[in-house]
N, C-alpha and C positions, 0 to 999 in steps of 0.2 A: 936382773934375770939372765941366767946364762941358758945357753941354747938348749941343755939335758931341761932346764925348767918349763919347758914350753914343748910339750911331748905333741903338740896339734899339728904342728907341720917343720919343729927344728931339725930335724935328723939330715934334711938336705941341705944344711948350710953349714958352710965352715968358719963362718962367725958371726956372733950374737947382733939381731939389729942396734943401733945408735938407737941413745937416749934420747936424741931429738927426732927420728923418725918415728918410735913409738907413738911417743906424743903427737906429731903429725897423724898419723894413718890411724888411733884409736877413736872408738866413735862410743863408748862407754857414756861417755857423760852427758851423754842427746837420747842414745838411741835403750840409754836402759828404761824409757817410759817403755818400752814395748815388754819388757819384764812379763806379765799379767798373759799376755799373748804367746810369748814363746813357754809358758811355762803350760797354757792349752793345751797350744800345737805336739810340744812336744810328747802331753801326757796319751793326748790321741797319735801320733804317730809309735808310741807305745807299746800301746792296745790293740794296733795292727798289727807290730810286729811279733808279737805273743800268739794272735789270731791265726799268725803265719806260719807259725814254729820257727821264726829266725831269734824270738828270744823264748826264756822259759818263764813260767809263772810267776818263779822267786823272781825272776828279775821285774817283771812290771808288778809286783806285790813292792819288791826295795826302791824301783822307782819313785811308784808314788808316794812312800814314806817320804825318800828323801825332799822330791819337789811339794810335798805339804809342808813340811818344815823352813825348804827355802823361801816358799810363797810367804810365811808367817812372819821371816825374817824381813823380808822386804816390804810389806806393808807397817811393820811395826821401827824401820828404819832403823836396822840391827845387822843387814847385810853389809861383807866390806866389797865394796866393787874395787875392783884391780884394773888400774892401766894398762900395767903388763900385759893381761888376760884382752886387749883389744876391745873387746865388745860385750854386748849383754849375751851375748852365747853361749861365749867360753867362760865368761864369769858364770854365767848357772850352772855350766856344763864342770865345769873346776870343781865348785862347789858340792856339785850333787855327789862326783866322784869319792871326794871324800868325805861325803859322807855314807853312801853306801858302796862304795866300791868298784868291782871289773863292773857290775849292772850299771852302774855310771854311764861305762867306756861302753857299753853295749848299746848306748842310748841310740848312738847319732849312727845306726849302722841302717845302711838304704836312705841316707840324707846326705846332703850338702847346707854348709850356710848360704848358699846361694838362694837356692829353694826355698831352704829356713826363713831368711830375714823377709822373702818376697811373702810367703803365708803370713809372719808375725805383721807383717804392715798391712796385710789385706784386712787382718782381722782387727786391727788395730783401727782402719779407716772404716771398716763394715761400722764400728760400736762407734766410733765418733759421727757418722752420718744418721745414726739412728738417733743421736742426742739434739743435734744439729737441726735436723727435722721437727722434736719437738720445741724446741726453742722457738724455732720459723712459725711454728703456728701459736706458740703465747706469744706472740708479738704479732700476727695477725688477729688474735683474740681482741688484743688491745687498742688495733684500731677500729677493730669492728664496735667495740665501746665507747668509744671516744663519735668515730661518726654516727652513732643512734642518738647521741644530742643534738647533731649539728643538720639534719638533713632541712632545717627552714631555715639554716645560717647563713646567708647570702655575702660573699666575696667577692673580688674580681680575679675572674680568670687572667693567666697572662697569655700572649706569646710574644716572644723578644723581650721578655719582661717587660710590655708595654698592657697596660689595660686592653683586653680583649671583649670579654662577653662574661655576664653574671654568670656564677657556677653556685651550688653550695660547696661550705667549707666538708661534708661527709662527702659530698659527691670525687672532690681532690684529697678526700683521705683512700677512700676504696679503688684509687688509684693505685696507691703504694699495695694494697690488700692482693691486686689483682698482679702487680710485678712478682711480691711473695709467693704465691701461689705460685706463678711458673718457677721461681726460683726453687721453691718445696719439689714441684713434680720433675724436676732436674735433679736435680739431687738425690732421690730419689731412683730414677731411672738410671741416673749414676752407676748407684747402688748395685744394683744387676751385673754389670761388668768389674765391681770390686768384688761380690762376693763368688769366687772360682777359684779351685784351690791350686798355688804351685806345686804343694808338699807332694814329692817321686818322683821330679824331674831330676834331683842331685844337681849335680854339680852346673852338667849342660845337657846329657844324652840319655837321662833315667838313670836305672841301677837294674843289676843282673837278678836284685835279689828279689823271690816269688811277692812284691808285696800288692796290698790292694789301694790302688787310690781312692776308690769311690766309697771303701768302708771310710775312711779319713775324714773325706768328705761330707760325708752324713754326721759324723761322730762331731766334726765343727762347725757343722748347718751352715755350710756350703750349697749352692744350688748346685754344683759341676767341679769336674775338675779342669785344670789350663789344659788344651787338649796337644800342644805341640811343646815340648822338652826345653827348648832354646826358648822361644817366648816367652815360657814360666817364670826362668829365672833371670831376663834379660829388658824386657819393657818393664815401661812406669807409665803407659799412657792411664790406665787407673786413678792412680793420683794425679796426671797431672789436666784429665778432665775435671776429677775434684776442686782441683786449683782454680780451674776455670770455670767452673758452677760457681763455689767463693767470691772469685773476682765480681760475678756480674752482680749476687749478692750483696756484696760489697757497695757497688757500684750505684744498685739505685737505693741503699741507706746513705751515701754519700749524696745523693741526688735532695734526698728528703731531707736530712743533715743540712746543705744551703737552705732548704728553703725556712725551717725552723731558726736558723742564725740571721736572714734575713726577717722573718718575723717578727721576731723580737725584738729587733732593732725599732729606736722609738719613731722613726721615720713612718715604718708601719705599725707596729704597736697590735698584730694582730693576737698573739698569745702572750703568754709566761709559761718559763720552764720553772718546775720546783729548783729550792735553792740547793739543793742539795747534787744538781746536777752540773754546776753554775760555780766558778771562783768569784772573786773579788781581783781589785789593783795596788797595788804594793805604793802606790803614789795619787791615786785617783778616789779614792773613798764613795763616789760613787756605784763607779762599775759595778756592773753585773756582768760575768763575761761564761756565753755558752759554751763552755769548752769540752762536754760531750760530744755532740753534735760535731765540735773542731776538729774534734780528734778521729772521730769516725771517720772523716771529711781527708784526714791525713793516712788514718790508715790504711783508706781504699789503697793508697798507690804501695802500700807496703803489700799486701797479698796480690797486686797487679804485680809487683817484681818476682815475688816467688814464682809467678805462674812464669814470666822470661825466666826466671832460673831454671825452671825442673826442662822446658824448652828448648835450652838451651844446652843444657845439661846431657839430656836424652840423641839431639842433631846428629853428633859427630861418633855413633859408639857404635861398631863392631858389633858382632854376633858374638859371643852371649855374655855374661856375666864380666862388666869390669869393674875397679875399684871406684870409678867414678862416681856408683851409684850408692857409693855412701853417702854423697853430697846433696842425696833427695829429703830426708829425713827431716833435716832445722828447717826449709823450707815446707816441708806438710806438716810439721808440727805447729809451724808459728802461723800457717794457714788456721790450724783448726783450731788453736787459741786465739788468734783475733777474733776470726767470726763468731765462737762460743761467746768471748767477755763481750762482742758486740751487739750479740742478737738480744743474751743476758740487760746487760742494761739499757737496752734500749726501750725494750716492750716495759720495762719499769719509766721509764723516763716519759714515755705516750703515756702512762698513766697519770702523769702528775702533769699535765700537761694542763694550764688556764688558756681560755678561750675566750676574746673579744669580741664580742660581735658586733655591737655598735662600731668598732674601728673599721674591720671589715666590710658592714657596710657604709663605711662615709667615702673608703677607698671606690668600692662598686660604681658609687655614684659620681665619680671623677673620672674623666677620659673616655665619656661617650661609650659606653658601656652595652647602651643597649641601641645602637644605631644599624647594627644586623636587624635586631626585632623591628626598626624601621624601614627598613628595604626588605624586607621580608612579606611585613604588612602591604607594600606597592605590589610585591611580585603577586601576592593574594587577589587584589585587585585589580590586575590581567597587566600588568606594568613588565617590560621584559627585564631581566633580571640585572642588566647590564646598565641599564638607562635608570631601573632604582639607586643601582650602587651610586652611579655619578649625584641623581638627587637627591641623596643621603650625607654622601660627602661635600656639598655645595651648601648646606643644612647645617652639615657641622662645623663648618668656617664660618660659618653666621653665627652659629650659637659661641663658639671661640670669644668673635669680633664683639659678643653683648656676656662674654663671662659668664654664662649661664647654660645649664643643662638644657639636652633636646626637650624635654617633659617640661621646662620651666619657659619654652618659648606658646606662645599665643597661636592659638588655632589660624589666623590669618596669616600670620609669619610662617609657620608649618605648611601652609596653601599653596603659596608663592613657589614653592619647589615641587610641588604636583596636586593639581587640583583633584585627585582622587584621594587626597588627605581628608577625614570626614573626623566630628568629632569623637570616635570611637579609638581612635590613634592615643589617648593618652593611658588607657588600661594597657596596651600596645607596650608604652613605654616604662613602667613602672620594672622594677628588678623583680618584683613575685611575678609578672604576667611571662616577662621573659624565662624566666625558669620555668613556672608551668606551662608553657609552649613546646616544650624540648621532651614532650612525652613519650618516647617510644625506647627501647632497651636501648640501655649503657648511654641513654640519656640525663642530663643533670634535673629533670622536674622531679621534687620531693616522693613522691610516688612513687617514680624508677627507683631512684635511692634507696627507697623503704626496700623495694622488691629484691634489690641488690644486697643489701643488708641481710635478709632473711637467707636469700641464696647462698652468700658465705657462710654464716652459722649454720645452715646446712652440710654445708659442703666438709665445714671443718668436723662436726660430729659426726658426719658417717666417714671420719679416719680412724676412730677411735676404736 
């Protein structure tokens, strides 16, 4: 490419950029996904400028000939993207020119690619969160399915990964439903701060020329426009909250991810995943290895970096527009491609999900499970809550020392640690009486469950 070939900005230079810096500072080959968006933007910036008399009719009539034709090309993967041309700008913007001509060169007049690339990303991130979104709720769909079997399936809670307190296994699904959920109305709320248009900030300080922002605006269902010139085309905190809604996203599929990889493991044995989610071992003929889950597990920390990248990225940058900021894009692209392929196979992967519940409850029934619901029943029977706990734990190093469950020791041995023990203490002890005890909202008794269960599939049909 010689310098007269690059009529965009070569006229001030007296010699042609190096072969290896093109290649360096071109961002064509990441950032032509946004194609579909600047071929919008630009059809509505346009139709403003028509609206304005800064162009004539013929010209937005050869416009949008030419950018139907180029859209046709590029869906049908018949477009040649050019190095040279930098980016997906000047590649359309090359393109449209010849094919219809000076209305080409008239296109980008009251613009900058500053402005430009920050609208094509807005709208690029508005249509990926609205996907995003529905993905988030078929994968809340799916646990909401998954736990309407299980709310009389009795587990053991952990904490420290140590036996805690019975739970049901629906009551530790509508957990994750309930992380979703803020995740959704994050993303969401996001949403509102990505959709504001840059397009007529130019470069850095507007343009002279009469144009209208808020027709644009409307034209691209925008809620607003960016109201200060320099911020328009100069921050990325938009995406890089998105980043940060992903991560946490991310974060507890990873969370859920351990715990289905410990599940399965025959230690606990508490589910199966379908096999189709699952490899094999190149040496082991056994195995069954969860490498969905592993992967999710591994990914979190890849969209946890993009979010230090775009943070990083953003730290040290001057007012307004610099080259740095073409280095946001691989990072919010590969953001919204893990979390799409992840939310995608997951809410498949909860579907095919088998469930043991005999394991689960043999586990329940290991590590004194229900010795809360025994100092509980003391503090009932006017015992202060302090002096149950000690007689409960004095109770379970007995039961320890005879290898056997609180419920499997003898009314008189249960005595010895407080005579306000009566025989009513073993419905007390059972894993159904300890769940149905725990009746009151975002409680684990079957009943809350159900209530809880209803509430979601409420919650998710009046989004629709």
């Amino acid at each position: 490419m010689t310098m007269q070939d690059n009529k965009t900005w070569s006229g001030r230079f007296a010699e042609p950029v190096a072969e290896l810096v093109k290649r360096y500072t071109a961002s064509v080959e990441f950032d032509k996904r946004l194609a579909p968006f600047d071929i919008q933007a630009s059809l509505a910036h346009a139709q403003m400028l028509e609206a304005c008399g800064i162009i004539t009719m013929q010209d937005l009539i050869d416009i949008r000939r030419g950018m139907t034709q180029i859209e046709h090309e590029i869906f049908n993967d018949k477009f040649a993207w050019s190095f040279d041309l930098e980016d997906v700008h000047l590649n359309i913007e090359k393109r449209l020119t010849t094919l219809v001509g000076d209305a080409g060169k008239r296109l980008h007049t009251g613009r900058s690619r500053n402005d430009q690339v920050a609208t094509d990303v807005r709208l690029y991130l508005r249509h990926a969160i609205d996907e995003l979104h529905e993905l988030m709720r078929s994968l809340q769909s799916a646990i909401i399915d998954l736990a309407i079997q299980h709310t009389h399936t009795i587990m053991p809670g952990y904490t420290h990964l140590q036996v805690a307190q019975p739970v049901s296994f629906a009551h530790h699904l509508m957990a994750y439903f309930e992380m979703l959920k803020r995740d959704a109305d994050r993303i969401i709320d996001c949403r509102k701060r990505v959709n504001r248009l840059p397009l007529g900030a130019a470069a850095l300080a507007g343009t002279s020329y009469p144009i209208k922002r808020e027709m644009v605006a409307e034209l691209l269902g925008f809620d607003g426009v960016c109201e200060n010139s320099l911020d328009a085309v100069s921050d990325r905190d938009f995406a890089i909250e998105f980043i940060a809604c992903a991560a946490l996203t991310m974060t507890h599929l990873s969370r859920l991810s351990e715990e289905l990889i410990l599940w399965m493991n025959p230690r606990f044995g508490f589910i199966d995943i379908a096999d189709r989610f699952c490899t094999g071992s190149s040496i082991m003929p056994q195995k069954k290895n969860p490498d969905v889950p592993e992967l999710v597990r591994g990914k979190t920390g890849r969209v946890n970096g993009n979010l230090v990248t775009l943070l990083t990225l953003m730290k040290g940058q001057p007012l307004a527009y610099n080259k740095d900021n073409q280095e946001d894009k691989e990072p919010l692209f590969d953001t919204v491609d893990t979390l799409t392929n992840t939310l995608r196979i997951y809410a498949d992967m909860v579907g095919g999900i088998t469930v043991k519940p005999a394991a689960m409850r043999d586990a329940a029934l290991q590590g004194y499970a229900t010795a809360t619901d025994l100092a509980d029943y003391l503090v009932k029977k006017g015992l202060p809550f302090r002096d149950a706990h000690e007689a409960v734990a004095l109770a379970v190093r007995f039961a320890e020392q005879r290898n056997c469950d609180l419920s499997e020791l003898k009314l008189e041995e249960l005595q010895q640690f407080s005579s306000l023990i009566a025989d009513d203490i073993y419905s007390v002890l059972t894993l159904e009486g300890s769940l149905a005890s725990r009746n009151h909202i975002g409680g684990t008794a079957p009943q809350q469950v159900e209530t809880a269960i209803a509430q979601a599939r409420k919650h998710l049909a009046g989004q629709n």
